[in-house]
TORGU-382013 format. One line per field, with one value per residue: residue number from 1; chain; x, y, z of N, C-alpha, C, O, CB in turn. Coordinates in Angstrom, 2 decimals. Glycine has a CB too. Example, Ala and Ser with C-alpha at 12.3 -4.5 7.8 and 13.67 -1.06 7.14 Angstrom:
! TORGU-382013
num = c(1,2)
chaine = c(A,A)
n_u = c(13.19,12.85)
n_v = c(-5.69,-2.25)
n_w = c(7.80,7.08)
ca_u = c(12.30,13.67)
ca_v = c(-4.50,-1.06)
ca_w = c(7.80,7.14)
c_u = c(13.20,12.90)
c_v = c(-3.30,0.03)
c_w = c(7.80,7.87)
o_u = c(14.24,13.41)
o_v = c(-3.32,1.14)
o_w = c(8.46,8.04)
cb_u = c(11.31,14.08)
cb_v = c(-4.47,-0.60)
cb_w = c(9.05,5.72)
! end
This chain:
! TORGU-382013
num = c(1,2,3,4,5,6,7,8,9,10,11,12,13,14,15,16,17,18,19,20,21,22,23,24,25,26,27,28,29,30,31,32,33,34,35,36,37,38,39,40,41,42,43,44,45,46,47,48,49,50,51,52,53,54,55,56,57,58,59,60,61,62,63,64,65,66,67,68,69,70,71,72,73,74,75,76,77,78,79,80,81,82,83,84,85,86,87,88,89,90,91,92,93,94,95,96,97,98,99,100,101,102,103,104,105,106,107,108,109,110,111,112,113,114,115,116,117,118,119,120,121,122,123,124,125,126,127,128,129,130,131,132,133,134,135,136,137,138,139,140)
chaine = c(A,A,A,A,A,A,A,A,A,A,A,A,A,A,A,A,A,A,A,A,A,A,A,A,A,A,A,A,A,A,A,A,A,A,A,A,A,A,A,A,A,A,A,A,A,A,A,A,A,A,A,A,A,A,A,A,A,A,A,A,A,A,A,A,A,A,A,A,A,A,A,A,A,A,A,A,A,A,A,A,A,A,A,A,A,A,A,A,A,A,A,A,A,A,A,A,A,A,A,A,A,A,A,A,A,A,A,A,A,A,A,A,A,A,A,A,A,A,A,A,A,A,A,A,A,A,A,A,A,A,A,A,A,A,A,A,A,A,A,A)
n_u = c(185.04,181.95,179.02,176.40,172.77,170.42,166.58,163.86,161.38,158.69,155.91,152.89,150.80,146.79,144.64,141.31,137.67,136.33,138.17,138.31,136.57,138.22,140.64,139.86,138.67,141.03,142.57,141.07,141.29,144.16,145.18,146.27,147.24,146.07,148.19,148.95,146.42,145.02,143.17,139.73,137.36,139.46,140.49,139.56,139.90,137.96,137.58,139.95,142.17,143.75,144.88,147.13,147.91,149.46,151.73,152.66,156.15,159.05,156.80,155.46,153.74,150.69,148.85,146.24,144.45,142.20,140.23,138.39,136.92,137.20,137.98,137.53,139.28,138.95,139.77,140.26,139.49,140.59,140.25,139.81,142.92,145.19,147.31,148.64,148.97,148.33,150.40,149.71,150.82,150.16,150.87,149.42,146.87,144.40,145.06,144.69,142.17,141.10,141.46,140.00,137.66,136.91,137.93,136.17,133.60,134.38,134.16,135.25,135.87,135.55,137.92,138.90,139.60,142.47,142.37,142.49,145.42,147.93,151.05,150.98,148.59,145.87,144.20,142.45,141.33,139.13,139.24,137.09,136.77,137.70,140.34,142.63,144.02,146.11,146.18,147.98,149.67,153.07,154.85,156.63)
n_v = c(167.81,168.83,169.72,171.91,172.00,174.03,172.95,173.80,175.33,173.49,173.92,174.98,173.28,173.59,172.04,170.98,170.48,170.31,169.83,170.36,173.09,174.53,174.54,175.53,178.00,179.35,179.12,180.80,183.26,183.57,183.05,180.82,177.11,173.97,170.75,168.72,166.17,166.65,168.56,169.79,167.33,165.54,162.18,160.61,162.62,163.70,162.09,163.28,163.03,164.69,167.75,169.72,173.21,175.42,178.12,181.07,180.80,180.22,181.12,179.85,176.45,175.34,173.10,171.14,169.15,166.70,166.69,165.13,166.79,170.48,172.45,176.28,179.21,181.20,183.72,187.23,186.54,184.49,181.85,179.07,179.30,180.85,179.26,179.08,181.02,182.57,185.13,187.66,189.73,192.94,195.84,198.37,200.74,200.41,197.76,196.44,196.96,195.61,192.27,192.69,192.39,190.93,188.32,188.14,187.89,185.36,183.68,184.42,185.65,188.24,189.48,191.91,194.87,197.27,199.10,201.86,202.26,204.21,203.42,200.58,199.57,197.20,193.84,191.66,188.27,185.34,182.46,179.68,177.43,178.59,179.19,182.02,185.05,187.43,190.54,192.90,196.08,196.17,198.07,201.17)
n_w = c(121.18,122.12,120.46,120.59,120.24,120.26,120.83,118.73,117.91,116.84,116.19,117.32,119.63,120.22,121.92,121.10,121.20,119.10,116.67,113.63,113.63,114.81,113.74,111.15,112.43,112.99,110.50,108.66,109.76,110.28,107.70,106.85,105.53,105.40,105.88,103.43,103.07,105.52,105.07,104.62,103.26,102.05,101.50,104.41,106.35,108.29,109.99,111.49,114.14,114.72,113.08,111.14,110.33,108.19,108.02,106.07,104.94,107.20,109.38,112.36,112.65,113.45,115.11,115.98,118.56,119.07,122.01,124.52,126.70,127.06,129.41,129.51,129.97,132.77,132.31,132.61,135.23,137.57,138.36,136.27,134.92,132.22,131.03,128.41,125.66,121.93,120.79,118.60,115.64,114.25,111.66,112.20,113.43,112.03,110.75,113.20,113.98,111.38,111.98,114.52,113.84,111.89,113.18,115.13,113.28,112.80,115.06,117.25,120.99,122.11,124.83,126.50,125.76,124.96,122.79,122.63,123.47,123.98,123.53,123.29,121.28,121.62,121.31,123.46,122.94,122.12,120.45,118.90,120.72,123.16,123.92,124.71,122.39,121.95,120.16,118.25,117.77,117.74,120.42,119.15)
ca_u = c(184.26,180.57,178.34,175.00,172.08,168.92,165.74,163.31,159.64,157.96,154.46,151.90,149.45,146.11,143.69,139.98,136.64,135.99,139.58,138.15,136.15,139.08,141.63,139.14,139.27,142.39,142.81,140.51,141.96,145.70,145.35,147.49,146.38,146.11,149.28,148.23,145.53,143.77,142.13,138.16,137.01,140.70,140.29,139.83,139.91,137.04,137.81,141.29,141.70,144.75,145.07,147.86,147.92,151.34,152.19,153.86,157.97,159.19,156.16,155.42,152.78,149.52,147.99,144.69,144.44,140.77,139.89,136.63,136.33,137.96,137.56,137.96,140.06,138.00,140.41,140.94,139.20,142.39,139.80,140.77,144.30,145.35,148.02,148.95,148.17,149.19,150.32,149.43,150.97,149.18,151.13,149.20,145.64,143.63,144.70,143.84,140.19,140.34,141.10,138.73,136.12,137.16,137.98,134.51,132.58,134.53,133.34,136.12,134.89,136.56,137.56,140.01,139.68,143.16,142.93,143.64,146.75,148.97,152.37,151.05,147.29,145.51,142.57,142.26,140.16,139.27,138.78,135.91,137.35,138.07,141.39,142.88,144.97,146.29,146.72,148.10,150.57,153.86,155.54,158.07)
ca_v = c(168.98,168.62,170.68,171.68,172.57,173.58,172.47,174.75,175.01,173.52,173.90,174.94,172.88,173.38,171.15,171.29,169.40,170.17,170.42,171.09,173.97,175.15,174.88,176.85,179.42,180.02,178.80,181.92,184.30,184.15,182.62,179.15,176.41,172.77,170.35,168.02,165.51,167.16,169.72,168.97,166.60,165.09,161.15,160.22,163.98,164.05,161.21,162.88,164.08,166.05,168.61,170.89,174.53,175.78,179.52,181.18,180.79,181.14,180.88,178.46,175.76,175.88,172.21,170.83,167.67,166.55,166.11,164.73,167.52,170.98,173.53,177.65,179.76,181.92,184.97,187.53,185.97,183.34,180.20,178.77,180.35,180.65,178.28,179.12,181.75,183.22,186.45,187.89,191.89,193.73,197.15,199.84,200.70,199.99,196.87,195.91,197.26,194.65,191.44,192.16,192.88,189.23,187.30,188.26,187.40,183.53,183.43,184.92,186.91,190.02,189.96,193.22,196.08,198.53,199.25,203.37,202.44,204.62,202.65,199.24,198.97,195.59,193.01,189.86,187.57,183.79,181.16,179.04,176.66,179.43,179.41,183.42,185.27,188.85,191.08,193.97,196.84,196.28,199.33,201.45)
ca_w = c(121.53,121.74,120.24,121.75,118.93,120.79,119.94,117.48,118.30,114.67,116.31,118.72,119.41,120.99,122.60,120.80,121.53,117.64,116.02,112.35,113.73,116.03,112.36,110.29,112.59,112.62,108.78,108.25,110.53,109.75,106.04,107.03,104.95,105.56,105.93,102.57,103.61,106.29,104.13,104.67,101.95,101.46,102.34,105.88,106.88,108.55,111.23,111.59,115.52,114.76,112.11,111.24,109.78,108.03,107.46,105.33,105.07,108.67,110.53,113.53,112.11,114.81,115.40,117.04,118.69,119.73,123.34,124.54,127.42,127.47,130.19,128.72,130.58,133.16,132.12,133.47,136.95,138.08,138.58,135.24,134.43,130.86,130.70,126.83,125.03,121.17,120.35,116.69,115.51,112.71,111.85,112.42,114.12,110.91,110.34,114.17,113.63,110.58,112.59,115.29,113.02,110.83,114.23,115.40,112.41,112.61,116.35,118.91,121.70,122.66,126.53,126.44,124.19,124.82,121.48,122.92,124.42,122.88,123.54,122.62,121.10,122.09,122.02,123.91,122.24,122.55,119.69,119.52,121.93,124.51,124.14,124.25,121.67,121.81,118.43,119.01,116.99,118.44,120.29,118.02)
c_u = c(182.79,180.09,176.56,173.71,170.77,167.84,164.56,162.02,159.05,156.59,153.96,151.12,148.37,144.83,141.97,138.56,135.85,137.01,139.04,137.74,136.89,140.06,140.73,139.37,140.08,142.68,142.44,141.44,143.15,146.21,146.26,146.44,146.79,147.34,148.22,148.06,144.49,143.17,140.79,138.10,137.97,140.21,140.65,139.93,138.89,137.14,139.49,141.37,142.86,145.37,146.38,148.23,149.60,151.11,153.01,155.39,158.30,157.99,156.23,154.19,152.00,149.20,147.10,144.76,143.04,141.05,138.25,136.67,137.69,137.50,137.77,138.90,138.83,138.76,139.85,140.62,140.20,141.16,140.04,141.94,144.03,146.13,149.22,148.28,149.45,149.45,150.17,149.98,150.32,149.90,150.51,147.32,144.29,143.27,144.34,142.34,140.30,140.25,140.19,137.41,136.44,137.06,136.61,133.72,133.16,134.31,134.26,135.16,136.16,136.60,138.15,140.05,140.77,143.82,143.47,144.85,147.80,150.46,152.08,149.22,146.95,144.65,143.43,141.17,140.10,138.47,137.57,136.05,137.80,139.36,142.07,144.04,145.08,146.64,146.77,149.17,151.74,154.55,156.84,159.02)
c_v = c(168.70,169.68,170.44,172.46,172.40,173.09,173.90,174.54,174.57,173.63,173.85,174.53,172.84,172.75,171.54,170.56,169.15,170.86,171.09,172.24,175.16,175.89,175.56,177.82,180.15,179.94,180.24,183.51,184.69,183.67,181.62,178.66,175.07,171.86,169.24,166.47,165.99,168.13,168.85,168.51,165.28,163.27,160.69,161.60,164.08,163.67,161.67,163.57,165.11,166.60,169.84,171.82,174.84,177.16,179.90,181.00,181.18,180.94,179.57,178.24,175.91,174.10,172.03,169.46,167.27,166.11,165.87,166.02,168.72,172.38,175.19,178.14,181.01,183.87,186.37,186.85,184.93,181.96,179.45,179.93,179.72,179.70,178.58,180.64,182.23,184.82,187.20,189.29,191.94,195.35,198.31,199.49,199.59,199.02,195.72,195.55,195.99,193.37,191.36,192.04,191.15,188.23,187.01,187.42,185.61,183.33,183.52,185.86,187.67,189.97,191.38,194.07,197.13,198.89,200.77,203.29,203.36,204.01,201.65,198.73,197.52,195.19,191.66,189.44,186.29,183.61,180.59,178.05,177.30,179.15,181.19,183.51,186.74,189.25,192.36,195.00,197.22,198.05,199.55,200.89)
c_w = c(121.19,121.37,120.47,120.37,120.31,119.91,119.39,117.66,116.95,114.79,117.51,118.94,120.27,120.64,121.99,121.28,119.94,116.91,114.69,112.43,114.11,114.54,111.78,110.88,112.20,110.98,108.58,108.58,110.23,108.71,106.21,105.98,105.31,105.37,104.28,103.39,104.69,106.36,104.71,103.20,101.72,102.19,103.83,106.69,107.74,110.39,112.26,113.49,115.89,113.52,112.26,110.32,109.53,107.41,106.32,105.81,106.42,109.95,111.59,113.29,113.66,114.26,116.42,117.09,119.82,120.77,123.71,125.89,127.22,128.60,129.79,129.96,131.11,133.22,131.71,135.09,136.55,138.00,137.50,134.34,132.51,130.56,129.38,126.16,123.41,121.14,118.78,116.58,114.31,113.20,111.92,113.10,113.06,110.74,111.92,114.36,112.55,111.33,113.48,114.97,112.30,112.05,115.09,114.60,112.28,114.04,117.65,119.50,122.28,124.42,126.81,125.43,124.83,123.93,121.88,123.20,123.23,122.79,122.41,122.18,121.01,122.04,122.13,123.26,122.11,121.55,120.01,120.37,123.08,125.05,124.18,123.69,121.55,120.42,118.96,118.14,118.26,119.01,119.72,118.64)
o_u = c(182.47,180.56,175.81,174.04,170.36,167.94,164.73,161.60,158.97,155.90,154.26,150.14,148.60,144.15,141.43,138.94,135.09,136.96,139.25,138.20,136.58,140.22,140.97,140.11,140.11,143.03,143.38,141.96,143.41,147.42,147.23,145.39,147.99,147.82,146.99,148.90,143.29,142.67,140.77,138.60,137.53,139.66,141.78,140.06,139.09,136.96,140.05,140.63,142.98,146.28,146.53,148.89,150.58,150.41,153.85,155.71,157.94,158.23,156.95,153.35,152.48,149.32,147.12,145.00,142.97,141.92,137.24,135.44,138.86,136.61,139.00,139.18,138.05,138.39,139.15,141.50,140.52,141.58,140.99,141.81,143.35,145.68,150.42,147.14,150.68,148.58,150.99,149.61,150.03,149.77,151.15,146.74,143.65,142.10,143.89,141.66,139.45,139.08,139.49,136.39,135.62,136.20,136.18,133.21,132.46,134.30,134.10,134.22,137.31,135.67,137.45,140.55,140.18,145.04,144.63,145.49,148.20,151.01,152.49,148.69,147.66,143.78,144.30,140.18,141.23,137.37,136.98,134.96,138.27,139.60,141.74,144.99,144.12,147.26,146.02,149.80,151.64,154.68,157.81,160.15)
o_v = c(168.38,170.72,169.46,173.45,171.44,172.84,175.00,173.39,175.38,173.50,173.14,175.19,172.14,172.82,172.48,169.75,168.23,172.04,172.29,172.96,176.34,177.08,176.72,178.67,181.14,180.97,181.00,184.39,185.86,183.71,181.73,179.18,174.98,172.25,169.16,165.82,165.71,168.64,167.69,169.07,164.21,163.20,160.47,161.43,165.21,164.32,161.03,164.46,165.93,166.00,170.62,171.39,174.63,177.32,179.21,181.06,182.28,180.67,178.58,179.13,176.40,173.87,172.60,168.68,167.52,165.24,166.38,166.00,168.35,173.16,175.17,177.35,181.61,184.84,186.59,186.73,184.62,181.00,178.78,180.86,178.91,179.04,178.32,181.07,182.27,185.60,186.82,190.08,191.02,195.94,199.33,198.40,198.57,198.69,194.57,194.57,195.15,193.03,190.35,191.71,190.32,187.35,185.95,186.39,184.75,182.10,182.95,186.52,187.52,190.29,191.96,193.87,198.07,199.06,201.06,204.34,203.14,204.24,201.62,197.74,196.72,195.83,191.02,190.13,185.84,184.15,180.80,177.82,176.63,178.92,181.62,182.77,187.33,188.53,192.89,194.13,197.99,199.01,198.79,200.87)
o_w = c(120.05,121.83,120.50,119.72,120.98,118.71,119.93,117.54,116.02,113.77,118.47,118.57,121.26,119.61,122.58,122.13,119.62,116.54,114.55,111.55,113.93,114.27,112.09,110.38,111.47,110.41,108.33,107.89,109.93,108.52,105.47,105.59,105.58,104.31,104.26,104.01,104.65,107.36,105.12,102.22,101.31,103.29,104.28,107.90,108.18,111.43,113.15,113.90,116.79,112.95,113.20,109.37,110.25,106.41,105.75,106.99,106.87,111.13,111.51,113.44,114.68,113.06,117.51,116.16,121.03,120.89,123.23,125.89,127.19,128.28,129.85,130.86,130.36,133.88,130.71,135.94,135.40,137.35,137.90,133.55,131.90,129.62,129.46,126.33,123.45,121.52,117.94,117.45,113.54,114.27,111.67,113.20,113.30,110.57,111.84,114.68,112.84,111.51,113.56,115.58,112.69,112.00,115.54,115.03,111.75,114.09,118.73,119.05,122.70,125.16,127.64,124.33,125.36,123.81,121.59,123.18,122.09,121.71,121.25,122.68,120.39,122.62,121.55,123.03,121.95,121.41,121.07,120.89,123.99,126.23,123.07,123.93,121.04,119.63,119.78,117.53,119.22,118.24,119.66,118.17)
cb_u = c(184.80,179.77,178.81,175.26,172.08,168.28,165.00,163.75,158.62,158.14,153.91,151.44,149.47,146.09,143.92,140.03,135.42,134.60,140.87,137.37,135.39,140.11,142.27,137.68,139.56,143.66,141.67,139.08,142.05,146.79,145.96,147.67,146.26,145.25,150.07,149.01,146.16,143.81,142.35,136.58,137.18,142.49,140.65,141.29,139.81,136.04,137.89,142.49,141.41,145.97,143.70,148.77,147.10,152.55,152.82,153.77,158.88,159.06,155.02,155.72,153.22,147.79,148.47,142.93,146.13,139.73,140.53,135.94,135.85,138.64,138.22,136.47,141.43,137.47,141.24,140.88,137.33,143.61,138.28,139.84,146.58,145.73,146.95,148.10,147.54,148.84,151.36,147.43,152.90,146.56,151.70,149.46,145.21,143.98,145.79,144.03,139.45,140.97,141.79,138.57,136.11,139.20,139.09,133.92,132.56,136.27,132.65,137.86,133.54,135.26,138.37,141.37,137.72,143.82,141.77,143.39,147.56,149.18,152.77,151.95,146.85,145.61,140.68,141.94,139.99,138.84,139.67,135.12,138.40,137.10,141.84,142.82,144.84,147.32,145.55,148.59,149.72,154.63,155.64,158.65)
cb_v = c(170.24,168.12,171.04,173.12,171.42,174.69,171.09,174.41,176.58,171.70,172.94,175.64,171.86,174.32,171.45,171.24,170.03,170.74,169.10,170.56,173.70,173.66,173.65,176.95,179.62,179.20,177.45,181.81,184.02,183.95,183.81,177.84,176.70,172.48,169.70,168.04,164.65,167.14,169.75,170.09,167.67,166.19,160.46,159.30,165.03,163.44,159.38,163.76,163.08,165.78,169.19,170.63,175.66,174.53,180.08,182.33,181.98,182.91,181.01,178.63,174.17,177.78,171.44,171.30,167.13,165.74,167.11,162.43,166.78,171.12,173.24,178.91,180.08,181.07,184.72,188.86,185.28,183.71,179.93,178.17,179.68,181.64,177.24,177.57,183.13,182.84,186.83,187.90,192.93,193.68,197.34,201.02,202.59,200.12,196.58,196.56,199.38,194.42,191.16,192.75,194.88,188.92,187.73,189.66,188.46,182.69,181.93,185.92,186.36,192.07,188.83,192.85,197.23,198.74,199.06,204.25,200.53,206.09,201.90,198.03,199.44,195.14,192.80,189.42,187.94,183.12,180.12,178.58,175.96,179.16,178.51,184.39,184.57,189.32,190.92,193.49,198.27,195.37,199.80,203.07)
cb_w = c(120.78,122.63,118.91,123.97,116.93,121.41,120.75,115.88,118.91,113.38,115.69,119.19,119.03,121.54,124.41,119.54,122.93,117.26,115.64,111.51,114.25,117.52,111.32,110.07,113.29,113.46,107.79,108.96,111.69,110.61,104.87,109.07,103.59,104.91,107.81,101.05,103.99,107.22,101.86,105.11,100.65,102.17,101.74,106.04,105.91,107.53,110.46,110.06,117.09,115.62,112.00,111.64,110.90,106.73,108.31,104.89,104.00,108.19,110.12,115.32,111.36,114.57,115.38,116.36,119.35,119.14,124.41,125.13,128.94,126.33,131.40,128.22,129.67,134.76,131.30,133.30,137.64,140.70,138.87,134.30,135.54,130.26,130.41,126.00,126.31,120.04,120.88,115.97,115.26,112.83,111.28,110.50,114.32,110.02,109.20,114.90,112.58,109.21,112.88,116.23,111.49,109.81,115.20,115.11,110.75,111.97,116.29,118.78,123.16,122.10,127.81,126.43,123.68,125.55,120.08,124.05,124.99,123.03,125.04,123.92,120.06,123.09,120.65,125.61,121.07,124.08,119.84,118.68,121.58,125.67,123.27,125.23,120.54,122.73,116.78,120.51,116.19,117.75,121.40,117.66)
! end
């Protein structure tokens, strides 16, 4: 009898033109911290062209792997589609208002504000690599 084990996502990784800048972000944003060695400072860290972020218990680790050219996503207009995108929840309105207010100040830009929605409050918002990531308070 065979047995069939799927496989388990251990990481998402996206594409940067400045990975360390791309991992801080996020480092900042959703409090990951560095896999040991490619902390900044750590030897050879500097030169490294792929870095990876680990969550707490459970989460799905986020990596960056340098590219010499990347194009943004021209979203919502279709001429560059999204391809990828994350999704982030934060329970309640409050703590929405705090990420966009934190994701801002580390250098996302806001394309979508339905933070009113009363079902499912929302922002789109793109990394400094112009990648997009929704945060949003799941509906009950």
């Amino acid at each position: 009898m065979e047995t069939r084990v799927p496989p388990v996502i251990a990481q998402v990784v996206l594409d940067g033109t400045d990975v360390r800048r791309l991992a801080e972000f996020y480092r900042e944003l959703l409090g990951y911290h560095y896999r040991p060695g490619d902390e900044p400072g750590a030897p050879g860290a500097d030169e490294l062209e792929w870095l990876v972020l680990r969550g707490p218990e459970g989460a799905v680790q986020l990596a960056f792997q340098q590219v010499d050219e990347l194009t943004p996503t021209t979203w919502p207009d279709d001429a560059v589609p999204v391809q990828l995108h994350l999704d982030c929840t934060v329970p309640d309105l409050e703590a929405l208002q705090h990420v966009l207010h934190r994701a801002r100040e580390l250098g996302a830009e806001l394309r979508l504000d339905r933070s009113a929605d009363p079902d499912e409050p929302l922002y789109v918002l793109t990394d400094p690599a112009g990648h997009p990531f929704c945060v949003f308070v799941p509906a009950a």
